[in-house]
N, C-alpha and C positions, 0 to 999 in steps of 0.2 A: 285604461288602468284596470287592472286584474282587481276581483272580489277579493278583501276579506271578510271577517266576519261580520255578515249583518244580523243589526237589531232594528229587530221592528215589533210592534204590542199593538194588535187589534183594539185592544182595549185603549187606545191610547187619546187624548181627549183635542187628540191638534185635529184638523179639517185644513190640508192634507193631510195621510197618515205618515209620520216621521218616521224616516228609513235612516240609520244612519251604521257605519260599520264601528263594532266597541274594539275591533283591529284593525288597523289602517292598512288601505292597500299597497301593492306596492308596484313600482314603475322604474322604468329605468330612464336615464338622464336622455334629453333629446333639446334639436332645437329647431323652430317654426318660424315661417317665414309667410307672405303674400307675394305670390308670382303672378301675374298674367289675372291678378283677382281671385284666386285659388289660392285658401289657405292649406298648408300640409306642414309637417314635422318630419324630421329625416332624427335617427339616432346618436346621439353625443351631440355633447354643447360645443359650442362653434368656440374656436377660439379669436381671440380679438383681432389678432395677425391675420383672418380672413375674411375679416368682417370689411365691406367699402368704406375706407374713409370718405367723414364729406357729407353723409346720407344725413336726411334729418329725421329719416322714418329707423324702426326697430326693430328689431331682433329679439324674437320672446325663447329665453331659457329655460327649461327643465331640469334642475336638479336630479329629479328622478326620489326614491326613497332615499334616506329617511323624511323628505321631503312631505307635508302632505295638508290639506287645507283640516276647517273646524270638524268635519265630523268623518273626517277619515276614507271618505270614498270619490274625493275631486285631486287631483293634481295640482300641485304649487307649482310657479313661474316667475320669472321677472321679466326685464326687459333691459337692453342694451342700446346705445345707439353712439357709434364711434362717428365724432366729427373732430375737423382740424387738430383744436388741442387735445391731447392724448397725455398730457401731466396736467390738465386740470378738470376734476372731475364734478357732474353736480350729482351729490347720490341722495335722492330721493325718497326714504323710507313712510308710503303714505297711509294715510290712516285709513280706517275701514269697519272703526268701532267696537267697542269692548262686549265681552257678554262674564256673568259671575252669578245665574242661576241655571235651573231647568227653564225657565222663561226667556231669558236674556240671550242663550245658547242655543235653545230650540226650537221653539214653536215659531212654525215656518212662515206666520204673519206677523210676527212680533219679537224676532231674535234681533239682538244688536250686533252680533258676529255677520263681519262680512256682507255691512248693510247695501251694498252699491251694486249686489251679487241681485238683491232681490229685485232690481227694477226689470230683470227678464223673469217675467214671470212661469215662466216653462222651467226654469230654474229651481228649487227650492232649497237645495244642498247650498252650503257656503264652500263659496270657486271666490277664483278670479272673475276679476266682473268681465265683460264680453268689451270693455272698452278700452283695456289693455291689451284684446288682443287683435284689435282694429287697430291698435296702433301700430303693428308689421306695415301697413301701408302707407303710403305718402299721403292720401286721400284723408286717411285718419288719423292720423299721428297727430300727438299734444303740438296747439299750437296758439298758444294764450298765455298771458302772464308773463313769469319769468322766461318760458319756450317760447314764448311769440318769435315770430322771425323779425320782428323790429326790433326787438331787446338786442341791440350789438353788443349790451356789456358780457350776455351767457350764451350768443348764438354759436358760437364755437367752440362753447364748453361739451366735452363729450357728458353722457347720460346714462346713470345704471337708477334704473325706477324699482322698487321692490315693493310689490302690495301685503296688506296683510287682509288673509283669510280663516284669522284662527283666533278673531278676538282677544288679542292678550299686547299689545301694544308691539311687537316683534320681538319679547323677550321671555314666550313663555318655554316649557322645556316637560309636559307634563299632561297625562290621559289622564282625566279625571271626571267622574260619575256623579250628575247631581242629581236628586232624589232615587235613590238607589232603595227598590222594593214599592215603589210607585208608578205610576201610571203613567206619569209624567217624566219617568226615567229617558236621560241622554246622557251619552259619554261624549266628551269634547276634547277633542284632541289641539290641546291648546300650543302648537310645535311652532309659535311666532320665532324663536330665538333659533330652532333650528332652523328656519327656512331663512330667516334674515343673513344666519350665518355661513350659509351656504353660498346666498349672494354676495356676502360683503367678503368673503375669502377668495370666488371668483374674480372679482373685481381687485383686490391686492394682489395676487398672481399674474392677472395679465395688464394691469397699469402699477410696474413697479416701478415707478421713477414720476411719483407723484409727487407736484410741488403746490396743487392746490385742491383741499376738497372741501368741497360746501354739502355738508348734513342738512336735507328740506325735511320737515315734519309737513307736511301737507296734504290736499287730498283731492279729489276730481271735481271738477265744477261741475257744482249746483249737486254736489253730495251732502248729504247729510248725518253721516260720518263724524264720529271726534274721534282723538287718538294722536293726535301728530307730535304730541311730545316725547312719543314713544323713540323718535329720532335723539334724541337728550340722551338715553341711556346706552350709546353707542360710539359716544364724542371718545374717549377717554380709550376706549380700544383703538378703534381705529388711529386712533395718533399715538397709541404705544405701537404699533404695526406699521405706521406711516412717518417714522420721528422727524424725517426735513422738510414735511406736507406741513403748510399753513390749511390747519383746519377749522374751520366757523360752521356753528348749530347756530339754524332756523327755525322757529317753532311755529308756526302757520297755524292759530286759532286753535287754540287749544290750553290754556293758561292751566289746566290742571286744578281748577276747581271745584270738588267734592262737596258733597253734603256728609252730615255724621255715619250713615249708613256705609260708605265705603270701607273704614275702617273694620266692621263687619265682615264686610264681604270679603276681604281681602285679609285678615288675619291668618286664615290655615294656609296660604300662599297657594289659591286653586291653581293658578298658571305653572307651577314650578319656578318660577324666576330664580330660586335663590340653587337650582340644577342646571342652571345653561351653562355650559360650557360653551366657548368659542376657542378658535384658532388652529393650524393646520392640525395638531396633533389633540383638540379639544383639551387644552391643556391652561386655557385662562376662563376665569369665571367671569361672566358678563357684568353681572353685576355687585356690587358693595358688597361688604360684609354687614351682616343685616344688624349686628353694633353699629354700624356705622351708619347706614340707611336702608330702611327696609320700606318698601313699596305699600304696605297699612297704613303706617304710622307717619312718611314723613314727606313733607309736600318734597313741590319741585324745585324752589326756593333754594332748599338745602341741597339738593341733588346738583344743581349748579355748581354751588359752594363749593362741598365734597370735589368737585370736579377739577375746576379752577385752583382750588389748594392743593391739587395734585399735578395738576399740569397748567405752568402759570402761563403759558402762552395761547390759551383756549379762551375763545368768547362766544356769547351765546346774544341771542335778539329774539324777544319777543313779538309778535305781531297778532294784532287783534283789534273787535270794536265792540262797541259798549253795549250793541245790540243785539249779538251774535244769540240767533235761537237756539240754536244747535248745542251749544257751550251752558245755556240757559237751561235748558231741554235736559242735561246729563246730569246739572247739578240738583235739579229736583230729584232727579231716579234715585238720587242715592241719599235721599232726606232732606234736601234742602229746600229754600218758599224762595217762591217770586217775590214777594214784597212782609217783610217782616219788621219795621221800625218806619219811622219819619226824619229821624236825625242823622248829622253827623256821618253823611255817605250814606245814607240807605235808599231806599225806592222810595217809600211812601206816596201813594196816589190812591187818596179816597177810605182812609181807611183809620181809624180811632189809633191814635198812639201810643197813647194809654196799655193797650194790648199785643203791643208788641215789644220785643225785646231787640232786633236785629242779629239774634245768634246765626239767625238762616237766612238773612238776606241777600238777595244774589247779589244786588248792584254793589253791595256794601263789599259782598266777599270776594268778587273780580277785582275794587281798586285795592283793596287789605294784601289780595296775592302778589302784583304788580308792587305795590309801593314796598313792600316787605325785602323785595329783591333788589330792588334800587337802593337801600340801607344795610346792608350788610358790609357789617367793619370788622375784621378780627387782626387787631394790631399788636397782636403777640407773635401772629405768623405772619407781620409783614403784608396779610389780603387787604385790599381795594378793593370792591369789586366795581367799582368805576371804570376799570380797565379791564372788564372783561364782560358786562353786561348791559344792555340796553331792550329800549321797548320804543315801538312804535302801535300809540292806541289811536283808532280813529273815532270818530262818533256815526251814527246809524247802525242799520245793520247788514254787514258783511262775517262771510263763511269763507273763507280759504282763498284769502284774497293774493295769494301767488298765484293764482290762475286764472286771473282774471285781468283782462289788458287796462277795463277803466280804472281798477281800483289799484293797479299799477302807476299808474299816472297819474294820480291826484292827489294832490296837496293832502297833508294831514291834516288840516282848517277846515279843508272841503271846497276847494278852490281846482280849478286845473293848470294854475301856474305856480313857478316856484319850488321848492324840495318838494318832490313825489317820494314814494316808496320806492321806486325806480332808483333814482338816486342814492337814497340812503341806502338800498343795500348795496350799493357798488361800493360805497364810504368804507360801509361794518366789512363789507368781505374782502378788501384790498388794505384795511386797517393795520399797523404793525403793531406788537407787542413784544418791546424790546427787554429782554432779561440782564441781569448785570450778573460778578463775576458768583454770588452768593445764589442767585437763580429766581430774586424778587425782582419784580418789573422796577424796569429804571426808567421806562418810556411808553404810553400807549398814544395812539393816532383813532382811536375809534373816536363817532361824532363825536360830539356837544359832551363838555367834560364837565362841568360843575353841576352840583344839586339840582336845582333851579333848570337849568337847562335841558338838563335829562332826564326829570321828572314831569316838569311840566311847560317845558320848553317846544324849541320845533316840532320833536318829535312825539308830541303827544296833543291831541286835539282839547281845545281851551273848555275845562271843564269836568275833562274827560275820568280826571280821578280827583275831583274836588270833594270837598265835606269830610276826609278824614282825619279827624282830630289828633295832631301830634305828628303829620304827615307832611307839613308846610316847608319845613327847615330842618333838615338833621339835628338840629340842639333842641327843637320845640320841645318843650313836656306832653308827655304822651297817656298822662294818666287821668285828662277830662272827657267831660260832659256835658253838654248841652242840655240846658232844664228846658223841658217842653210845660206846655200851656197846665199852667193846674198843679204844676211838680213842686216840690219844696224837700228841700233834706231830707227831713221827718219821712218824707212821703214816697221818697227814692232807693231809703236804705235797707229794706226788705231786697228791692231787688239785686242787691252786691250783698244780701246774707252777713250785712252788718247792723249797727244801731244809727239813729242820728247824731247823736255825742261825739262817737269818733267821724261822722263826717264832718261835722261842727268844726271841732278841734281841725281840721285840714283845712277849713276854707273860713274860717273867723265870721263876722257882721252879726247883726245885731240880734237875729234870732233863726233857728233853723225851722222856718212855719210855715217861710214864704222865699220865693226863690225869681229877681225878674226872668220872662221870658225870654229864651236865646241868648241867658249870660251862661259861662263858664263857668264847674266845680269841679273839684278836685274828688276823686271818688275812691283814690289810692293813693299810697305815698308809690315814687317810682325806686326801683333799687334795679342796678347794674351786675352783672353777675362777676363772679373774680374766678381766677382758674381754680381748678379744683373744685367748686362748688355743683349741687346740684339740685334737683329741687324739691328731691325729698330734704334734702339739708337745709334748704333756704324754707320750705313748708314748715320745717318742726322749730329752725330758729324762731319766729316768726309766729308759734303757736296755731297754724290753721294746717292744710292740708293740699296735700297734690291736686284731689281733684275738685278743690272749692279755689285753687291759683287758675288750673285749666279754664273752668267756669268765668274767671273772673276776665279774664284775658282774649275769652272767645271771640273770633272773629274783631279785632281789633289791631293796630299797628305792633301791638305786643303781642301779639298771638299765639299759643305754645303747641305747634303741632304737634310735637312727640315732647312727653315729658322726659324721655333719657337722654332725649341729643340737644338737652341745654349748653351754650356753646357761652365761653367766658367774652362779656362784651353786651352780650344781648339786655335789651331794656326787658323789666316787666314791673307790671301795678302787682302792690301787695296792698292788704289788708291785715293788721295784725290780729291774732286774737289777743285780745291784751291779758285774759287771765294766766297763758300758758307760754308767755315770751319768753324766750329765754337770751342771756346773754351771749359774746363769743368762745366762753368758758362754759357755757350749758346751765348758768344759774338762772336761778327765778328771776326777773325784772321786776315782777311784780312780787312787794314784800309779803315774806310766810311767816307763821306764827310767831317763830324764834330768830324775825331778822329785827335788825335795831335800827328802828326809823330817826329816830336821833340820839341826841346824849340821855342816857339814863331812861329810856320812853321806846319801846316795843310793842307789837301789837297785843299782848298779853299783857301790858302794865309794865309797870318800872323794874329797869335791872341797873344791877351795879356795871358801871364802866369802868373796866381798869387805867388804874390813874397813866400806866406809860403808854396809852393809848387815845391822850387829849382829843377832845374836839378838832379842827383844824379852823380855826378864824379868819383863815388869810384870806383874801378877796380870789374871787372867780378870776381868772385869766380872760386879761381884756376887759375885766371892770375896776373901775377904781374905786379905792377905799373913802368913804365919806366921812370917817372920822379926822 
């Protein structure tokens, strides 16, 4: 691969010294093969029509430029592997970890770009790891998990694998300089979206007459790698480009769990996401319009939504376990705690409760992401998302359990007979989703259809998302608490930035002083949102604020990732301010100096009533009169 510009600073405080190019080189498209145990590269990408059907070994592609990995001076690649079926494809898009500083991007012991690159340590540049390109031969080729050669249901699915080397999930589209005038200066050439869509335009070119593809987020066994969501963000093209393909997203350990920091990090959109173009003439943008969903601000949750409400025949499956370090590991980098409450879905192990809130707790915030997706109702558009999404959680801990044969084959109990994972995705990916003539599902075949079932039914191990209050039943009230040892009213309402009175007044008994252990209180009243509403609107009705609703909602069934893309349907706790309520007309609730609290009696003393304006005597509706 021909030099471009390199940067490198003597001064520079990594050990190695960071070499990287702030111009990416450039290469022309080639494709590489293992012959006789001789790897080589010949020029131009092989087309599919000369590739052996049949093989279970690969074919590594070269796009060539504008191609290019994280720091501009490695060569991007995929891989190909044409077997039998040639209309059903598994396409692969695997993770390989994010970076969103000078740290995370560069320092050659400690970048999160292109983590699986650094276990050859003669390496230090972020490539392709050396394990995709072992897979040209039969010797090395994937052959675990969903690829095992015993999985009959995908062995004769053909195979296009696409790594990412550029930390940005496969959809960044942007060079961008962090600590720029420091010592610690790298430019990252974050080109995920164009190298993904190099591959994924290959791959529609020469399997035009696809009738099935299955999106993998996942990533090499025994990596340590997150990212595989980043497969999510490509559902929605590909089946505008594939419209009589049944296509199903796999999201393989990676639930998109964040801590408050990412928001951060991801506001100036370092990646370019909101510049990818794709398609033959770069003529569709990859991603939402950032009104609609913007990669700071809005979980995965909604990105589903968004997805499914646009193409009602799309389904997505979760897979993951309750242990995953990896997934644990990511959500601390970006602010989040290992264990941060006792209650109500949290960790709690060994530590005063008293001093904890749960805003940051992982356990809490893994089942809060998971249960939030399995409740999503917008029955103004007609969405279910019962028919188009599912999860499979296990308990221990497992990392990218598609590559792996035992954790293919094992119960989700933790048994080895009975539904496996094995099973269940043969169910999700042969699933129908029949539309009627309006274009709203009339019919879905995915698993296990009711609440109860899909939530914490076969496909989620017993336990596995337990303790979330309001979580139990789609009707539950979702606005309690759990009183821990020592808590009372009185002693609670500091921390929800109200008084005891108004928690009083929600939850009645004889006094707010003392509260038994482990009983339920109500901490909000709950309100539903109606179209048109928003939450600057429902804040100022309501006399508090945006960001004392966000606060109050944190990490919870109610949760409010983005305060603009409140969605009509959605539950959330309020707290009113009661001095500053206003009615649905925008008047005081609470009476002002010249309102008339009754006949003749104001808060300023007595006024005259006009006589053709009597009292009204008549009994309340629904009470009867006693005289």
């Amino acid at each position: 691969m021909p030099d471009g510009y390199k940067h490198r600073s003597d001064m520079s405080p990594y050990e190695p010294l960071l070499v990287q190019q702030d111009v990416p080189c450039t290469a022309g498209p080639a494709t590489c093969t293992r012959l006789s145990g001789q790897y080589a590269c010949t020029p131009g990408m092989l087309k599919l029509s000369a590739m052996p059907a049949g093989s279970t070994s690969f074919h590594e592609l070269k796009p060539g430029s504008p191609a290019v990995c994280g720091h501009g001076n490695r060569e991007f690649s995929f891989l190909v592997s044409k077997r039998p079926k040639v209309k059903s494809v598994l396409l692969f898009l695997m993770a390989g970890g994010m970076c969103w500083d000078a740290k995370t991007c560069g320092d050659p012991k400690m970048r999160s770009m292109a983590v699986d690159a650094m276990i050859d340590p003669a390496e230090l540049a972020p490539t392709v790891p050396i394990a995709y390109k072992m897979a040209t031969s039969n010797s090395g080729r994937f052959n675990a998990g969903i690829l095992s050669d015993t999985n009959t249901d995908f062995k004769d699915w053909s195979v296009v694998m696409v790594p990412d080397c550029t930390g940005d999930l496969h959809v960044g589209n942007r060079s961008y300089t962090y600590d720029p005038g420091h010592t610690t200066c790298i430019t990252a050439h974050h080109r995920g979206g164009v190298n993904t869509g190099l591959a994924v335009q290959w791959m529609l070119e020469e399997f035009p007459e696809l009738e099935h593809v299955v999106i993998i987020g996942t990533g090499l066994p025994a990596s340590k790698a997150s990212g595989g969501h980043g497969a999510a963000f490509w559902t929605t093209y590909i089946q505008s480009m594939a419209p009589k393909a049944k296509v199903r997203t796999i999201v393989d350990s990676s639930m998109a769990v964040f801590g408050p920091d990412w928001q951060k990090a991801m506001a100036d959109d370092p990646w370019g996401t909101l510049a990818t173009r794709v398609g033959p003439k770069s003529d569709h943008f990859l991603m939402p319009h950032p009104g609609d969903w913007f990669i700071a601000y809005d979980d995965l949750a909604s990105l589903y939504e968004k997805a499914a409400a646009r193409m009602r025949a799309l389904a997505f499956l979760d897979i993951s376990s309750v242990g995953d370090a990896v997934q644990r590991a990511w959500f601390q980098m970006t602010g989040g705690e290992d264990l941060d409450c006792c209650l109500d879905g949290c960790g709690c192990e060994g530590m005063d409760p008293d001093q904890r809130t749960g805003l940051l707790d992982w356990a809490k915030a893994r089942k809060v992401a998971i249960l939030r997706r399995a409740r999503i109702v917008r029955r103004e558009l007609n969405l279910y998302f019962q028919h188009h999404y599912r999860s499979w959680i296990t308990a221990g801990e497992a990392h990218f359990q598609l590559m792996s044969n035992a954790r293919m084959m094992q119960n989700v109990n933790g048994g080895t007979s009975g539904r496996t994972l094995t099973s269940f995705i043969k169910s999700f990916v042969e699933s129908n989703i029949v539309l009627n003539q309006e274009g709203f599902v009339a019919q879905s075949t995915l698993p296990d259809v009711s609440y109860s079932a899909r939530v914490y039914g076969s496909a989620t191990c017993t336990q596995c998302l337990d303790g979330v209050l309001g979580a139990r039943t789609e009707s539950a009230e979702v606005c309690n608490m759990t009183a821990g040892p020592g808590e009372s009213l009185f002693s609670v309402a500091p921390k929800f930035g109200t008084d005891w009175m108004l928690l009083w007044s929600l939850n009645g008994g004889d006094t707010p002083d003392s509260a038994k252990v482990g009983s339920l209180y109500r901490f909000a009243h709950e309100y539903v949102v109606r179209a048109g509403e928003s939450l600057e609107g429902i804040a100022a009705r309501f006399g508090t604020t945006v960001d004392a609703l966000v606060k109050l909602n944190y990490n919870l069934i109610t949760h409010i990732q983005n305060p603009q893309n409140l969605q009509p349907g959605d539950k959330i706790c309020v707290l009113p301010g009661l001095p500053k309520v206003v009615d649905r007309q925008g008047n005081p609730v609470c009476p002002s100096e010249k309102q008339i609290l009754w006949p003749g009696v104001s808060r300023q003393g007595p006024v005259d009533v006009p006589q053709e304006a009597p009292f009204n005597k008549d009994p309340l509706p629904g009470v009867e009169d006693s005289n």
